[in-house]
Structure formats: structure tokens, C-alpha cells
C-alpha positions as CSV (number, residue, x, y, z in Angstrom):
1,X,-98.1,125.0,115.9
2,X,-100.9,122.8,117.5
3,X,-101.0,123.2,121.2
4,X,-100.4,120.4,124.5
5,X,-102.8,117.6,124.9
6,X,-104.3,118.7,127.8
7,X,-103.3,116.0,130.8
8,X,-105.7,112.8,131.7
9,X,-107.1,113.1,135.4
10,X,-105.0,111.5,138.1
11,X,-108.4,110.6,140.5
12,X,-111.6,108.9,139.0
13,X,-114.2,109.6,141.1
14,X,-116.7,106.3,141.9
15,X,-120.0,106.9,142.9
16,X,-120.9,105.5,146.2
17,X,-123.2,102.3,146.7
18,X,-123.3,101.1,150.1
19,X,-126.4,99.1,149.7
20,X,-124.2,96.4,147.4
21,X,-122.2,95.6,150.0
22,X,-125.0,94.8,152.5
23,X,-126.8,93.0,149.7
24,X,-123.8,90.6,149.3
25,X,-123.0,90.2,153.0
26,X,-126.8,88.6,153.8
27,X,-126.5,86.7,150.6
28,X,-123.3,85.5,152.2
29,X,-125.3,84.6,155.7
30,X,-128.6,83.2,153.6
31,X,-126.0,80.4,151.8
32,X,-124.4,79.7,155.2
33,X,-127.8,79.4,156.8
34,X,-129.2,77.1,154.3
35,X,-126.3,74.7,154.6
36,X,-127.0,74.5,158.7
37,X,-130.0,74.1,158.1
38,X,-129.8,71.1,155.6
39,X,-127.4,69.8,157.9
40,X,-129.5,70.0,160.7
41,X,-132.2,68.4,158.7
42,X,-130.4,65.3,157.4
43,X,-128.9,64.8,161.1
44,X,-132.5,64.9,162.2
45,X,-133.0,62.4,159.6
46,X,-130.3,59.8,160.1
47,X,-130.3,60.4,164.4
48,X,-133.4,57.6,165.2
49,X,-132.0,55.2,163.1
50,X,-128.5,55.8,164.2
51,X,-129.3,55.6,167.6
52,X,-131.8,52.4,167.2
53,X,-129.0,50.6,166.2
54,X,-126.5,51.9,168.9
55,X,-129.2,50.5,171.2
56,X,-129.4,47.4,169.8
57,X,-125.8,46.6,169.1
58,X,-125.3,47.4,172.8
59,X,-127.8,44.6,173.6
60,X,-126.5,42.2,171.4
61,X,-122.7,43.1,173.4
62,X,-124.3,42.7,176.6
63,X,-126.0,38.7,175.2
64,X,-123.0,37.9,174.1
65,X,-120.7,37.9,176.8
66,X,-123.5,36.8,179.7
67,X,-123.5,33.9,177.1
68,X,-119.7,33.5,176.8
69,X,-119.8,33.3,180.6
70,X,-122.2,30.6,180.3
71,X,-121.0,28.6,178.2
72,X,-117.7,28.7,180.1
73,X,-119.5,27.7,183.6
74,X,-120.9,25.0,181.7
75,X,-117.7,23.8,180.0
76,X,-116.7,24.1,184.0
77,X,-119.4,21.6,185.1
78,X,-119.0,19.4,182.5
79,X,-115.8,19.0,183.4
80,X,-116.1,19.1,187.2
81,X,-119.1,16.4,186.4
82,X,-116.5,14.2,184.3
83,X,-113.5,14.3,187.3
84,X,-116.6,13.7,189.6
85,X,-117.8,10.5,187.6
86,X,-114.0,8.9,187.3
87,X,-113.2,9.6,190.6
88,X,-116.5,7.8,191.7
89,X,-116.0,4.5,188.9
90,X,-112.4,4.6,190.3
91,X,-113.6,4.4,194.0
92,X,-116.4,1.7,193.1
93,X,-113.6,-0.4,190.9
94,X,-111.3,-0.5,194.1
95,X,-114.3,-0.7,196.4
96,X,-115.1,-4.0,194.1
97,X,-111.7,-5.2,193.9
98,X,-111.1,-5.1,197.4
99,X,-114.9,-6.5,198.5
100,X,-113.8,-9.8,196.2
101,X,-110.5,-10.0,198.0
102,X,-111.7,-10.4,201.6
103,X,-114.8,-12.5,200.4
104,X,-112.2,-14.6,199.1
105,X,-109.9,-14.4,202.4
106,X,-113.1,-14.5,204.1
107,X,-113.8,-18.5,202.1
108,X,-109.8,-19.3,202.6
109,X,-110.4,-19.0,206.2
110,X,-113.7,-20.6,206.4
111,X,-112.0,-23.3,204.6
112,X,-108.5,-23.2,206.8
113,X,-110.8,-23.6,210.1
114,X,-113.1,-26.3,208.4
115,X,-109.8,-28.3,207.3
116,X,-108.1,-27.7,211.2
117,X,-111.5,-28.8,213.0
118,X,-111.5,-32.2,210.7
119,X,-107.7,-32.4,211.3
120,X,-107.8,-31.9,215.5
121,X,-111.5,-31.8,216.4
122,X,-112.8,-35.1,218.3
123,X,-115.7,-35.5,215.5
124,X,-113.1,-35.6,212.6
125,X,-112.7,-38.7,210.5
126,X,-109.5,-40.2,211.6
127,X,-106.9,-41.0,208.5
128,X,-102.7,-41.6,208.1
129,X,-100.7,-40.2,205.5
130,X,-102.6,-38.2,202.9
131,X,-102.3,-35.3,200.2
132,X,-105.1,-32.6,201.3
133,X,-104.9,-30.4,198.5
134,X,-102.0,-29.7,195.6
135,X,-102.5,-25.9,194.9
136,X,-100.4,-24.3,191.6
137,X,-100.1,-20.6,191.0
138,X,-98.2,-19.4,187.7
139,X,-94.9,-17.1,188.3
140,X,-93.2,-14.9,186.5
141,X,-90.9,-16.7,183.5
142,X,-93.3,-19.7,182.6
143,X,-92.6,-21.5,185.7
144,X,-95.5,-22.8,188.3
145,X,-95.2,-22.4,192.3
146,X,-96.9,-25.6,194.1
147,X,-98.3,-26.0,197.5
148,X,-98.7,-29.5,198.5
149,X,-100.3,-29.7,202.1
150,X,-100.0,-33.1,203.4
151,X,-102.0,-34.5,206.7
152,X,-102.5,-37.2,209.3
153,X,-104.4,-37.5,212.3
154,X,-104.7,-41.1,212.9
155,X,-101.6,-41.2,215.1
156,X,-101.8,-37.8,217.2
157,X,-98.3,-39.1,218.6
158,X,-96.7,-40.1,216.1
159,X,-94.4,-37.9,213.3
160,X,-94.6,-39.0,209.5
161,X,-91.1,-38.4,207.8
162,X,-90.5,-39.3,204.3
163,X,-90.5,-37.3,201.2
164,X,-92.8,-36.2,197.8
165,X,-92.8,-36.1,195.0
166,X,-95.0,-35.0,192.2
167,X,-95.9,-35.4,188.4
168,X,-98.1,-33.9,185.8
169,X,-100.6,-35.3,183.3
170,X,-101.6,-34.1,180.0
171,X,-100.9,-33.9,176.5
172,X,-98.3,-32.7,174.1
173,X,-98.5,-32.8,170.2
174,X,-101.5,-34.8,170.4
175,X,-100.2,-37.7,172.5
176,X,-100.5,-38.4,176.2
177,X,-97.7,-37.8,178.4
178,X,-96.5,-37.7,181.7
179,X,-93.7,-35.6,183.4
180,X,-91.8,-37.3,186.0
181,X,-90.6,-35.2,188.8
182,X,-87.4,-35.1,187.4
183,X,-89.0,-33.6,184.2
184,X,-90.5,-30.7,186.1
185,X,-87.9,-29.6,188.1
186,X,-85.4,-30.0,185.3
187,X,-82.6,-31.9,188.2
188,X,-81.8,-35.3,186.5
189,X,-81.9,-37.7,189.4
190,X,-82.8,-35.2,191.9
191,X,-84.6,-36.4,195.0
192,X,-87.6,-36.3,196.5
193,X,-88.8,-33.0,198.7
194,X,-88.6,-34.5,202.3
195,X,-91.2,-33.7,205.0
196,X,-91.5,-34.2,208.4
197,X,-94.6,-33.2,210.5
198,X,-97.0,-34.7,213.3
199,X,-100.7,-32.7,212.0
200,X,-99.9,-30.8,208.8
201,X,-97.1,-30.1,206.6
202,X,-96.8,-27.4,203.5
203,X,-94.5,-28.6,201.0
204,X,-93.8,-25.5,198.2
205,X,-91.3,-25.0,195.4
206,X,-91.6,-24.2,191.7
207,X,-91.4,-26.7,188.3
208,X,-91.4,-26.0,184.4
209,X,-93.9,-27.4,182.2
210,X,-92.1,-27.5,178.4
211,X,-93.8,-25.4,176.0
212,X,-96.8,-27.0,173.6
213,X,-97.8,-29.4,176.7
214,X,-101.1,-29.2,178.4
215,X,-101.7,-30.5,181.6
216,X,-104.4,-32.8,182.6
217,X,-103.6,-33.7,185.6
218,X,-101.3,-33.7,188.8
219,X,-100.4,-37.1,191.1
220,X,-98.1,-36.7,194.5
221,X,-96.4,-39.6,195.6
222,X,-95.2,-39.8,199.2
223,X,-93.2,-42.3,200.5
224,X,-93.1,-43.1,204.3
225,X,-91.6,-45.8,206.2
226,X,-91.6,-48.3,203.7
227,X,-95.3,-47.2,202.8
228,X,-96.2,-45.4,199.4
229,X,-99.3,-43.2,199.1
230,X,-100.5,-42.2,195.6
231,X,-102.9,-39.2,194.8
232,X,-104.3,-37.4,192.0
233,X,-105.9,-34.6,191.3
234,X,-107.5,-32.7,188.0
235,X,-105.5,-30.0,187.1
236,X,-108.3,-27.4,186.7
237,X,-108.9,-28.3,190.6
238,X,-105.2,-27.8,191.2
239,X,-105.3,-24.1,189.6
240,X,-107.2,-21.8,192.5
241,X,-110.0,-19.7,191.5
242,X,-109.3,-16.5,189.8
243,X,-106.0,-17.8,187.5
């Protein structure tokens, strides 16, 4: 009868080796000091660039907007220049307009006195019945507003009384022709436009010219106590200055 395995051992006993365990703990801290330090080293590396370009985009920042602000005082003056330089046409344009108009009064007066010191004045040339000056003005619509001044000083006294009428001159489809007073104010058998004055008298109204005719010319008729005074006048004189 063979006899009981004897039983295996329930502890193994290790030997002791503290010196591995130290070994692999500053192996540990070598590996973790190598990798700060190659950090350290490419940061080192990469910093003077880094911060070269910081420095320079910051420049570039600043140069921009001190030129944004420029160019949007400029756009400013420009603008401010432009308002400026209308405002300053605009003023001259009126100043011009309005420097013609009263050289213009300034010559209508000179003219009115010059016509009342031959019509009153001792020195003026004495003369009856007479058509001083037949002024037209075009109106609105096609139609023409006259101004027929008549005078007389011959007879400081006396009144002339009649009445006027006028025609026009010119051409139409290639042929003279003449409108008769009736013609122009478009009345068949209307009458003449009476006066009555003892210096001066201004006789206005309007007439139509028919379309296609071109006038040459403009003759007032007056008729006076039995007396008939005819005058005519070009029609470019007729037309005041300016029209």
C-alpha cells in the first residue's frame, strides 16, 4: 500500500528586491523629464517667431484702422467740398440771374425816363399822334400779349381819342401773307381797341398767330378824328430782348 502524497506548500516565499522598484520609479521620472524638457526646447524654438509675428500683426491692426479712419474723413471732405462747391455755383447762378435782371430794369428805366423827358421836357421834338413802340411777349397756349404805347405832345391840351388796330407780316407755306386784325384776334368784324389819352397811352391784349406762319413784321393803325396814322415795325424789334 503506497503511502499519501505529501501536501504542496500553501506560501511561496519571494525573495526581496527593493532596488527594482527604485530602478523603475527614476526610469519613470527620467522619461517624464525628457519630454519637459523637449517641450521646453521646441517652445524655446517656436516663441521668437511666434511672438515676431504677434508684433507685427498688431501693427498691421493698428495701420489699418488709423487708415480706415482716414479714408472716412476724407470721403467726409470730399463730400463737405462737393455740398460746398453746389452751394457756391447755386449762389453765383442766382447772384447772375438776378445781376441781369436789374441791369435790365436798370436799361427799362433808363429808357422809360429818356422816352418821358422827350415826351414832357421843353427840349423834346414836338409830334401828334404816333406809335412809340409795339412790344410782344409769348404766353402760355401759343398766344402773344402786345403792348402798344402810343404818344403825342404836340398839343399839351388837347386828348387824342380813337382806336388801333394792328396786323402781322410774314410768311406761311412759302407765300407772303398778312393777318388782318380780325385774323389775330380770331373776332370776325370785331372793332378796333379804343384809346383815349392827353401824353401817353398803353394799349395791351393778346392775338393768335396760326400755326406754320412766321412773322415778319407788325403795322398799327390808329385812327383819330378823321386822321389815319400808319406804322410798322420789324418783328424781331417787336420781340424784347431775352425771348
Amino acid at each position: 500500500m503506497s503511502s499519501p502524497a505529501p501536501d504542496k506548500p500553501r506560501f511561496v516565499i519571494v525573495p526581496h528586491r527593493p532596488h527594482a522598484r527604485v530602478l523603475l520609479a527614476v526610469a519613470g521620472g527620467l522619461w517624464v523629464a525628457s519630454l519637459v524638457a523637449v517641450g521646453y526646447w521646441a517652445s524655446n524654438q517656436a516663441a521668437p517667431g511666434l511672438s515676431k509675428a504677434r508684433a507685427e500683426l498688431a501693427i498691421a491692426s493698428k495701420r489699418a484702422t488709423q487708415a480706415e479712419a482716414l479714408v472716412k474723413q476724407l470721403r467726409q471732405n470730399v463730400a463737405t467740398l462737393r455740398r460746398s462747391d453746389q452751394i457756391s455755383r447755386s449762389a453765383n447762378t442766382e447772384l447772375q440771374a438776378s445781376l441781369a435782371e436789374r441791369e435790365e430794369e436798370v436799361s427799362g428805366l433808363r429808357a422809360d425816363v429818356a422816352f418821358y423827358e422827350r415826351l414832357v421836357g421843353a427840349t423834346g421834338q414836338r409830334r401828334g399822334l404816333s406809335v412809340h413802340e409795339a412790344v410782344f411777349e409769348p404766353e402760355a397756349g401759343g398766344t402773344w400779349r402786345y403792348t402798344v404805347t402810343l404818344t403825342q405832345n404836340l398839343n399839351r391840351g388837347a386828348i387824342s381819342k380813337g382806336e388801333a388796330r394792328v396786323s402781322v407780316e410774314g410768311v406761311s407755306g412759302g407765300r407772303l401773307q398778312t393777318l388782318r386784325w380780325e385774323d389775330l384776334v380770331q373776332k370776325p368784324g370785331a372793332p378796333g381797341q379804343a384809346f383815349s389819352f392827353r401824353y401817353f397811352q398803353q394799349l395791351e391784349g393778346s392775338i393768335m398767330l396760326p400755326e406754320g406762319f412766321t412773322p415778319q413784321r407788325v403795322r398799327v393803325q390808329l385812327r383819330s378824328d378823321g386822321s389815319t396814322v400808319d406804322q410798322a415795325f420789324p418783328w424781331t424789334a417787336a420781340v424784347p430782348r431775352g425771348d
